[in-house]
KEKE-3310 file (N, C-alpha, C; in steps of 0.2 Angstrom, whole numbers, plus 5000, padded with zeros to 4 digits):
npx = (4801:4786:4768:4757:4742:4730:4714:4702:4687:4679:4672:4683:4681:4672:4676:4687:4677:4669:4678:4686:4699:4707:4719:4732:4738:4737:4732:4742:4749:4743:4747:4746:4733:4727:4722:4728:4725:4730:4721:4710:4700:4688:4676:4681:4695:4703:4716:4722:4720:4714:4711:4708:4704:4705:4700:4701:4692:4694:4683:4679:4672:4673:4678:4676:4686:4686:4694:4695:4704:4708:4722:4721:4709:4692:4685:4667:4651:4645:4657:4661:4648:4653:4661:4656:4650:4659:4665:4657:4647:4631:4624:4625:4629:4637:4645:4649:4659:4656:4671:4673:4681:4694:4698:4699:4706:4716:4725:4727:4723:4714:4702:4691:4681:4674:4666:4662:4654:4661:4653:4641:4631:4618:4619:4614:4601:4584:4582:4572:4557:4542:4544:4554:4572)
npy = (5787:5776:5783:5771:5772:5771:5762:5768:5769:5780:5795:5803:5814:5821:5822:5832:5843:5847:5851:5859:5858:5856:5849:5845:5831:5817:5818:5818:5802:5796:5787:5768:5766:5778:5796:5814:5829:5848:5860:5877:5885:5895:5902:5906:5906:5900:5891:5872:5854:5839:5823:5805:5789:5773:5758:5741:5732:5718:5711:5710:5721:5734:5751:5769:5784:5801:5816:5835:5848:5860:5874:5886:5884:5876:5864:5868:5863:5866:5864:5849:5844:5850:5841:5827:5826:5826:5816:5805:5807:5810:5800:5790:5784:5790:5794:5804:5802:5800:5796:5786:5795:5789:5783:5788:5797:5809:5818:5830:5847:5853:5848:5836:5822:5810:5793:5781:5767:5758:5754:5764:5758:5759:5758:5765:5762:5767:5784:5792:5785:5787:5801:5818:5820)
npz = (4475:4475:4485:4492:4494:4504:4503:4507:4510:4505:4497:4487:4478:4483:4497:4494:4489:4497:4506:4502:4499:4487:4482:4472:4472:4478:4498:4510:4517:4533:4546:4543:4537:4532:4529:4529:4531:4527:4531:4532:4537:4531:4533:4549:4550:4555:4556:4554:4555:4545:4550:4544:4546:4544:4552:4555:4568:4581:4581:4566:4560:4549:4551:4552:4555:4559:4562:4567:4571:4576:4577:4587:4592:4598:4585:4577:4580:4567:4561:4562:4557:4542:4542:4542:4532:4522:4524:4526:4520:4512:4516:4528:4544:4558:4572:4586:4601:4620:4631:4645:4658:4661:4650:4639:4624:4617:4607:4605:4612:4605:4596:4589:4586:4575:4571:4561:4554:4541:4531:4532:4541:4555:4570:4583:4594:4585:4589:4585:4588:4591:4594:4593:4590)
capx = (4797:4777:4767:4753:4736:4723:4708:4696:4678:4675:4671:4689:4680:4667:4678:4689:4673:4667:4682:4689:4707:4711:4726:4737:4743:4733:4735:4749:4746:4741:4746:4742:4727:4722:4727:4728:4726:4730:4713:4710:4692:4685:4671:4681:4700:4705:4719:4720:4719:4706:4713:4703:4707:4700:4702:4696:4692:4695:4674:4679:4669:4675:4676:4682:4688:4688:4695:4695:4706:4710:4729:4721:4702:4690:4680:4661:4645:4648:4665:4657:4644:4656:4667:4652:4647:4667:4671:4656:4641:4623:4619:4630:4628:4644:4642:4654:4659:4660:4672:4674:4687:4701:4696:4699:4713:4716:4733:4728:4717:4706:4700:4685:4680:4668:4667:4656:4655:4662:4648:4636:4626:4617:4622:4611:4593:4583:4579:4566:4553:4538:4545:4558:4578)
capy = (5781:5779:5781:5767:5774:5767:5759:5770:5768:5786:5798:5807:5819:5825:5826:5837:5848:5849:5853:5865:5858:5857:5847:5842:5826:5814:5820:5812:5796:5797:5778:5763:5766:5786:5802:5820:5835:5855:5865:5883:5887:5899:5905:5907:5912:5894:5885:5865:5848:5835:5816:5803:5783:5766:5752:5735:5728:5712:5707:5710:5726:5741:5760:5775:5788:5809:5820:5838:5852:5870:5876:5889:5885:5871:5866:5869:5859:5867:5858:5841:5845:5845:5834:5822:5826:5826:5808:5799:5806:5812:5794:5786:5786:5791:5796:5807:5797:5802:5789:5787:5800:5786:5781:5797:5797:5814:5820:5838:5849:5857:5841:5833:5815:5805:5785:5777:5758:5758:5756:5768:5755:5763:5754:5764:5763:5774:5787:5795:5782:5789:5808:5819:5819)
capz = (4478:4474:4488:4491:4496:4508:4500:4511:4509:4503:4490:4490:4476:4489:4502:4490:4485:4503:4515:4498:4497:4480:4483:4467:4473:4488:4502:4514:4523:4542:4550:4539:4533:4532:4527:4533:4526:4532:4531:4534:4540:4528:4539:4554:4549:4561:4553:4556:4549:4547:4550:4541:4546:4543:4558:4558:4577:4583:4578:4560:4557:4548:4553:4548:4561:4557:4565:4564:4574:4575:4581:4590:4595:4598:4581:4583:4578:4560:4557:4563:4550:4537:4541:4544:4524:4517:4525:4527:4513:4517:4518:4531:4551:4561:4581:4593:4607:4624:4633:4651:4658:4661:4644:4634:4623:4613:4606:4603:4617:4600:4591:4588:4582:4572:4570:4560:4553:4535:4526:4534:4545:4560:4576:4589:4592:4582:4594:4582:4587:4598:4596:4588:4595)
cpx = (4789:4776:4760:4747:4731:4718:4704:4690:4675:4677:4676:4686:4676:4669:4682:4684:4669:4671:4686:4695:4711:4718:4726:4739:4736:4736:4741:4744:4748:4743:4747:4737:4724:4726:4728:4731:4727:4724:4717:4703:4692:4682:4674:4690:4703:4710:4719:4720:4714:4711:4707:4707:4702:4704:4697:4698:4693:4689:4675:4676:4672:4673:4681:4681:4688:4688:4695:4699:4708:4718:4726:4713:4699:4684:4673:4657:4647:4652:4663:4653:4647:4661:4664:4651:4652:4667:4664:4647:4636:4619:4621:4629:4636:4639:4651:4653:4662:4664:4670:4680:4695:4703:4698:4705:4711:4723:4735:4722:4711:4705:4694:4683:4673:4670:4659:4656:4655:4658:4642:4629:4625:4616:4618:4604:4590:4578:4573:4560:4550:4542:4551:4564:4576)
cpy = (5783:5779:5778:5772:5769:5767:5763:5771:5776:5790:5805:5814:5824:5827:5831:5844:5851:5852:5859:5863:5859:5855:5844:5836:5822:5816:5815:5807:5798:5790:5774:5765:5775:5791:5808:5824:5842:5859:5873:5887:5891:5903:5910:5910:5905:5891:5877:5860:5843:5825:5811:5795:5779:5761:5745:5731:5720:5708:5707:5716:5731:5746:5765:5780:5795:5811:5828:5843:5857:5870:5881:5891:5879:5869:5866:5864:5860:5864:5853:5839:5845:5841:5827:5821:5824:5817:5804:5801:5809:5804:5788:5789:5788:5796:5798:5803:5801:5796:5790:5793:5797:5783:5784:5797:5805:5816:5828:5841:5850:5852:5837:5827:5813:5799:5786:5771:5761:5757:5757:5763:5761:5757:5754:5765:5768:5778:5793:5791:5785:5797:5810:5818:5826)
cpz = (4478:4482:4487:4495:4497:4502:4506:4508:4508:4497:4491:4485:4480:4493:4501:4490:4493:4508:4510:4498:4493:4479:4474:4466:4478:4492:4505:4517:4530:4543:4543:4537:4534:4528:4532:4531:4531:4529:4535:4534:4536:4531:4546:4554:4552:4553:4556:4553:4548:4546:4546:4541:4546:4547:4557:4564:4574:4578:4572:4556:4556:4551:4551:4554:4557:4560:4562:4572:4571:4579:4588:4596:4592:4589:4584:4579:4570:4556:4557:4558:4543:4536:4542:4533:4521:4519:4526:4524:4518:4518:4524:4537:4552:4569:4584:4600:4611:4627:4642:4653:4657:4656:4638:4632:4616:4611:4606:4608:4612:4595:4594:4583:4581:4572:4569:4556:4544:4529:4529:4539:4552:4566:4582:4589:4589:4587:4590:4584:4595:4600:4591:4593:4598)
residu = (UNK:UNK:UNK:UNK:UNK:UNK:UNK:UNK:UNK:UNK:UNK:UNK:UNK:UNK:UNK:UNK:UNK:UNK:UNK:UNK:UNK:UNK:UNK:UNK:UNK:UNK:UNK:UNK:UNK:UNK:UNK:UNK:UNK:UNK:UNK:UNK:UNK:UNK:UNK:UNK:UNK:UNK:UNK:UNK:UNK:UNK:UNK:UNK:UNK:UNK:UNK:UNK:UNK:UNK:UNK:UNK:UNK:UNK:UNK:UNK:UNK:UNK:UNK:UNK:UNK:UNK:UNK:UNK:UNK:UNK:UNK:UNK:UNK:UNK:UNK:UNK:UNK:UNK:UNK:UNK:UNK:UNK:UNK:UNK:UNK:UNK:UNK:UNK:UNK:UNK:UNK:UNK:UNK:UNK:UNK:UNK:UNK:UNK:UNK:UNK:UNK:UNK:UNK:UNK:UNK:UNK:UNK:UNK:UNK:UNK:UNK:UNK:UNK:UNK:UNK:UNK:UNK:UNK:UNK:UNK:UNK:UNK:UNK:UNK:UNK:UNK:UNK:UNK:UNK:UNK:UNK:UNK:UNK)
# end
């Protein structure tokens, strides 16, 4: 049986060259519309995976979702860093959301998310004006 691969809005060579895979094949599909891969931190010796999905809301607009966790420990600003570069370029916004607590859905205690609108638009004010972040 083929399998059918999401149309995801990114650059699957980069994210290859950036998170080190070197997979043979696509990865598997995650849901409808994703993948998801097994990583193994080079830096830190963590094994884990990195989810990567595309949702369109009710309003019509794109977004792509990554994830990234460890079996055995939280990722840290570092992994965010590249898995902000593998899935969504140096030129494309993406934001960690805190939600409310009754709000907050996770599957895994050691996972960390991005969401950013499909074709890189930036959403929240620019907090550069009148100083630095």
């Amino acid at each position: 049986m083929t399998q059918t691969y999401p149309k995801l809005p990114i650059n699957m060579v980069q994210f290859d060259r950036v998170v080190n895979t070197r997979w043979r094949h696509m990865p598997p599909l995650f849901g409808i519309d994703g993948f998801s891969v097994t990583i193994l931190n080079k830096r830190t010796k963590h094994g884990g995976s990195i989810i990567v999905s595309h949702h369109t809301w009710e309003d019509g607009w794109d977004w792509l979702h990554a994830s990234v966790n460890y079996q055995d420990t939280m990722p840290d600003y570092f992994d965010l860093k590249v898995l902000h570069l593998a899935v969504f370029g140096r030129t494309r916004w993406a934001y960690q959301v805190f939600a409310p607590e009754k709000e907050h859905v996770n599957f895994t205690p050691n996972a960390l998310h991005l969401w950013g609108r499909s074709d890189g638009t930036q959403i929240l004010p620019d907090f550069i004006v009148g100083g630095m972040i």
